[in-house]
N, C-alpha and C positions, 0 to 999 in steps of 0.2 A: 439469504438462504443458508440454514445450519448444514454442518458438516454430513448430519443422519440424511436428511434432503437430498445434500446432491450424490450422497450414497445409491438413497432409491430410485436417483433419474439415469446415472449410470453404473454398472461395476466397476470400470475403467476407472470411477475418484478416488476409490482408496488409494492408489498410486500412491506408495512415499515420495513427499514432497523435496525433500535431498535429496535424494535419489537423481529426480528431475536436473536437478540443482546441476551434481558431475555427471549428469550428460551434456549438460547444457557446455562445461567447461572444457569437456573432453572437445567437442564441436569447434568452441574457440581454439583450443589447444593447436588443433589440427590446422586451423586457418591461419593462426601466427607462427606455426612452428614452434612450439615453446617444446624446453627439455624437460625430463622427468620429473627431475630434482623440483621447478618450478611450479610444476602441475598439481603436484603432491601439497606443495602449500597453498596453493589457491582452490583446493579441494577438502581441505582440513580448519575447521576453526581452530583459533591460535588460544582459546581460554573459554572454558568452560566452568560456571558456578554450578551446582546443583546443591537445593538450601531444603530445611525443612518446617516449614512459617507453623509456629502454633498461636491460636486464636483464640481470646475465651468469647465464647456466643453468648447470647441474650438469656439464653436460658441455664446460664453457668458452666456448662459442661467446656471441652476444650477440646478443638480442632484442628490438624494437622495439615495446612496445607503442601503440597511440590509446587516450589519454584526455580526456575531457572534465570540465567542470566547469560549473556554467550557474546565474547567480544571475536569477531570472525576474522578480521582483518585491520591493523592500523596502520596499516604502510605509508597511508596518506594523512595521517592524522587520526587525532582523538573518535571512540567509537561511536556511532549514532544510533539509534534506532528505539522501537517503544516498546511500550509495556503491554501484552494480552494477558486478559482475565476471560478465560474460556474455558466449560467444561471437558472440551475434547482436545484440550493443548497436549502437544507433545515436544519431546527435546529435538525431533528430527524435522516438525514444522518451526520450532525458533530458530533451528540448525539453516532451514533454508532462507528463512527470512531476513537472519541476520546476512548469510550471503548476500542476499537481494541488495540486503542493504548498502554493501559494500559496494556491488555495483551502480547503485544511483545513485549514491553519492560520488563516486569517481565519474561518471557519464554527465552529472549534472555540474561535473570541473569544482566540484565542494573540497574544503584542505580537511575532511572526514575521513573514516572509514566507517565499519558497519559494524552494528550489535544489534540485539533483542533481547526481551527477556518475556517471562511468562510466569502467570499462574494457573494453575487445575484448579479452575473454579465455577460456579456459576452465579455468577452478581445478581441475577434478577433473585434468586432463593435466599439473599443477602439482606438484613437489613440497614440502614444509612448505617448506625451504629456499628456494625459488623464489617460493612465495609470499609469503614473509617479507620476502624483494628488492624484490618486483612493487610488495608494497605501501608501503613504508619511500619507495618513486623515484616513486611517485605523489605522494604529500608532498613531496617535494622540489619535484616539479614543480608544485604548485596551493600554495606556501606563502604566497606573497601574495596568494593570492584565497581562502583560509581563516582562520580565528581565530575567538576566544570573543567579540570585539565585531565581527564580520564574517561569518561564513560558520559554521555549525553540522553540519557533517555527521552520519551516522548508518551505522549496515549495512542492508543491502537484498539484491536476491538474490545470493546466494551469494559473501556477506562475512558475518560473524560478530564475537564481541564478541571474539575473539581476536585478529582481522584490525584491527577497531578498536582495540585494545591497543597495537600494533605503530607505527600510525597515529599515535596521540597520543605517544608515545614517540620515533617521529621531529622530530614537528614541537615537543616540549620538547629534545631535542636542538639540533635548530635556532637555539630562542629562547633558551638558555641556564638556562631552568629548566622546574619542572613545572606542564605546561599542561591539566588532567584535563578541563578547561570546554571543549578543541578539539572534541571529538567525545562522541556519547554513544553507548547500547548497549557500555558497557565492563562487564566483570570487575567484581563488587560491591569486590574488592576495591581498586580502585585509581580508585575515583569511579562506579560505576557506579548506580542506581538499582534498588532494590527493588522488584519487580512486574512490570521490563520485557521481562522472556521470552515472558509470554503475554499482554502486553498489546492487540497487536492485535486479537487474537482474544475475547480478555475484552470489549475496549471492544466490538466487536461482536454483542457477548449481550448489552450491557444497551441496545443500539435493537433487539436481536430482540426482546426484553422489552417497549418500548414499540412495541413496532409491533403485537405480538399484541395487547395488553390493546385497541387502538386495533381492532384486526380480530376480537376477541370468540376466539382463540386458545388454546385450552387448551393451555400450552407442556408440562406432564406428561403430554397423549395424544399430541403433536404429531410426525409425522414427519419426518425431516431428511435431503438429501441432499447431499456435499460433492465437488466436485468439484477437485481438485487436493490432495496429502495431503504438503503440506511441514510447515513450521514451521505456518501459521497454518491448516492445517488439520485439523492433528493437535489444537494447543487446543482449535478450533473442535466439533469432534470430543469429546473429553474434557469439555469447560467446558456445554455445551450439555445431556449426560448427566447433570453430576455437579450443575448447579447448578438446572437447571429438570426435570429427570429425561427431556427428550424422547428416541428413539428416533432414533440414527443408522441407517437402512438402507438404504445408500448411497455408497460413497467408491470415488473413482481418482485416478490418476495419469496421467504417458504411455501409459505401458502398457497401460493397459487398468481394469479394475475389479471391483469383487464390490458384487451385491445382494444382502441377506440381512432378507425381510420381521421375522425375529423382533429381527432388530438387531446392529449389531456392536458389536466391543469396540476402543475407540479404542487400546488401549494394546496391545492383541493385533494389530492394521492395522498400529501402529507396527513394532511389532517383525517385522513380514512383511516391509514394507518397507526396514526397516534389513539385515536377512538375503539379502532376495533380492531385493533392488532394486525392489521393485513390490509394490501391497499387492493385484495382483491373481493372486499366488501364495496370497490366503487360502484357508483351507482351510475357509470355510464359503458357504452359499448360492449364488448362480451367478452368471457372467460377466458382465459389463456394461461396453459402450462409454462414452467421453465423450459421445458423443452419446446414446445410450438413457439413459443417467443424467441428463440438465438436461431430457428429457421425460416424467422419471418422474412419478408422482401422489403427490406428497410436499405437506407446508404449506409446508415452508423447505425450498429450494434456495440453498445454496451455495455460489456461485463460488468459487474461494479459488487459481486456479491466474495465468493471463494475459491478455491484451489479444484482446479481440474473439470470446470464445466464442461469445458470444449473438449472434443477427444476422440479419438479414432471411429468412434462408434456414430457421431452427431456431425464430426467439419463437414463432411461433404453437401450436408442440408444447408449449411449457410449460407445465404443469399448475401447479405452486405457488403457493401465495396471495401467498407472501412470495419475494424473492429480494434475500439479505442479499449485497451485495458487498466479500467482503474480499479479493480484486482488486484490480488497478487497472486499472480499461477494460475489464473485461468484457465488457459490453456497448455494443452500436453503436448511435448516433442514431435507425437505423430501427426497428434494435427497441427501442429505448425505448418510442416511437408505438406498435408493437404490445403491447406486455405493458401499457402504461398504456389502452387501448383494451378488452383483455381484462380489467382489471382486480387486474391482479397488481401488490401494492404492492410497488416498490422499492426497497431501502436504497439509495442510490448510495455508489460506493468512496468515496468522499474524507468523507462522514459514517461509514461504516459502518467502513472500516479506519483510523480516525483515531486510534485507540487507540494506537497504537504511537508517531506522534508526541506525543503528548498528555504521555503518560509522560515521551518524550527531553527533552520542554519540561520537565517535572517533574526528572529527570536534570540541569539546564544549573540550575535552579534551586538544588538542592541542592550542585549545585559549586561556586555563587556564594554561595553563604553557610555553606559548610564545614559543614552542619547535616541529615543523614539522613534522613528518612521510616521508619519501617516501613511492612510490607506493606500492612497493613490501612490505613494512614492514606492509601497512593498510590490504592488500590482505591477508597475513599470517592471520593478527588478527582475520578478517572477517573470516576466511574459520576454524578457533579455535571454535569463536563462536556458527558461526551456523552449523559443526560439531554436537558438543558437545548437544546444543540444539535439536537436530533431534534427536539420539539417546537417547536423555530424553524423547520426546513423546513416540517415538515406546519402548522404556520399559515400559514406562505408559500405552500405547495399550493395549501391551500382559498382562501386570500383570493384568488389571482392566477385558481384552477382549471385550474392546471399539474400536470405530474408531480414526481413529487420530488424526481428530479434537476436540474430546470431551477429548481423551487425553493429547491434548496442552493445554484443557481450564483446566483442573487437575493439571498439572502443574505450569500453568502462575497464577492461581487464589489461589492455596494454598501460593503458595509466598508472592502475596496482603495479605490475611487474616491473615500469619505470623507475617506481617509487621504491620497489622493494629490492633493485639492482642499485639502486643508488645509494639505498642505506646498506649495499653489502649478506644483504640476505642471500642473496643468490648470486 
């Protein structure tokens, strides 16, 4: 779902996304007691790039991309997080994201902190060539606020492990050898890690997994709706079928969408999509809005598209017991209060899509010790992690008798402040 999209589904999306961010912290703040002094730096990025990438296009002329790069937090270590190439990127949406980032990697117990970075662009109006330029001059431009002991990039929307390829290729150029440890989500073949294609979505099935067992859930009768049907929703999609047997009858795009009570086939949605740009050209069951779909009478609803679907105007129509966010920002502050008031337990994005970083950590691991994983060994590790992490919010829940998202931010943030009193910041 483009940003314009879930503009016209509510008013309520434009919401700045930081914004969001120090509310969210101010909440925590309140619940740890933290002092001013402290709040101020957990509410403030610690480094800020803003670069100006020129490009020469196919057809000679020369182009002036805005990019950013933002390291938020490294209390706990080196900063993480990836790369968006979007034509509606802003500094105040990589502002929140690197936050986010901060906190999943400290919740998912990673020796991380959090960055983003971004370009104002649109790939698809791109050609390979142009793309190729775009991204090779973005590296040139963030190469001293990147590296394998500094800055840890990754792909994000609508960058790819190819785009990363290209990426690490420049900035060993640069440094005069090869650098595979600059970025992760690369090509298995040239440092890349095993498992990392559908790890988001993976890592996300196994807190849909504790979250059922925890809400008494039969995930083989259970029905699922997904709302947005990219990368991580198309796993989400697939892995959710094949692994616990539940019922997707449910998925869109921008576009629009298809319900289909008997179920669809993720891999039949895929190929709609890839064919005809919308998986709501499918040829079964019937039409469904973004919005009729997040009020359907489903167990698990799905976010899996952008920032602020859910919101004061729509939680109340929610029906699902569960609402797994592999997202980021899905949902607004306000409706938090409402779905936690009605009782729909929350995965929040930064536990639920932590998967994908959890892996690139695994990825940066294995670069640094020239020594592989197979699949099954990365999959164990991931399904240990964010285990282990789930179960640390919902005891933070209950003990605090917060929601789950305010108790991942209890979690993820006393860790930073740990980190950040021990080395004397505060």
């Amino acid at each position: 779902m483009t940003q314009t999209a879930a503009r016209e589904a509510s008013p309520t999306a434009t919401e700045n996304p930081f914004k969001v961010v120090q509310q969210q912290i101010d909440k925590c703040a309140q619940i740890l007691k933290l002092d001013p002094q402290t709040v101020a730096i957990l509410k403030t990025p610690l480094r800020e790039l803003h670069v100006a990438i020129p490009v020469r296009m196919d057809d000679g002329t020369v182009r002036v991309f805005q990019g950013f790069r933002i390291h938020y937090n490294d209390a706990r270590g080196i900063a993480k997080g990836g790369i968006r190439f979007h034509p509606e990127e802003t500094i105040d949406t990589v502002r929140a994201l690197a936050a986010w980032m901060t906190w999943k990697c400290s919740l998912l117990d990673l020796p991380l902190g959090g960055g983003k970075g971004g370009v104002v662009c649109n790939p698809k109006e791109l050609s390979t060539g142009e793309l190729e330029r775009l991204s090779r001059a973005y590296v040139r431009s963030v190469y001293k606020f990147i590296g394998p002991d500094l800055d840890v990039p990754a792909p994000d929307v609508y960058t790819n492990p190819q785009i990363m390829a290209w990426m690490m290729d420049e900035y060993s150029v640069i440094s005069g050898k090869p650098q595979f440890g600059v970025i992760t989500g690369k090509p298995l073949c040239i440092g890349g890690s095993a498992g990392r294609g559908d790890a988001t979505a993976r890592g996300g099935m196994y807190v849909i997994r504790e979250a059922a067992r925890e809400l008494g859930i039969d995930l083989s009768q259970a029905t699922v709706a997904i709302q947005g049907y990219g990368n991580a929703g198309y796993h989400a999609a697939h892995l959710i079928k094949e692994v616990f047997g539940a019922k997707v009858v449910a998925v869109c795009d921008s576009k629009g969408g298809r319900f289909c009570k008997a179920g669809i086939d993720a891999r039949k949605a895929l190929e709609c999509k890839e064919s005809t740009g919308s998986v709501c050209q499918l040829p079964v069951g019937d039409s469904v809005s973004n919005q009729e779909l997040l009020a359907l009478d489903v167990d698990i609803l799905i976010p899996a598209a952008i920032e602020n679907v859910i919101n004061e105007r729509n939680a109340a129509k929610v029906k699902a017991k569960i609402v797994a966010e592999l997202a980021n920002g899905p949902t607004t502050p306000e409706a938090d209060e409402i779905l936690f008031n009605k009782g729909v337990h929350v995965i929040p994005d930064f536990l639920c899509n932590a998967g994908g970083v959890t892996v690139s950590y695994f990825e940066m691991v294995q670069n640094a010790s020239l020594y592989y994983w197979d699949e099954a060994e990365v999959y164990d590790k991931l399904n240990k992690r964010m285990t282990a992490a789930y179960h640390a919010v919902l005891n933070t829940s209950r003990q605090y008798k917060i929601n789950m998202r305010q108790a991942a931010y209890v979690v993820a943030v006393k860790r930073v402040v740990e980190a950040m009193k021990a080395r004397g910041w505060v």
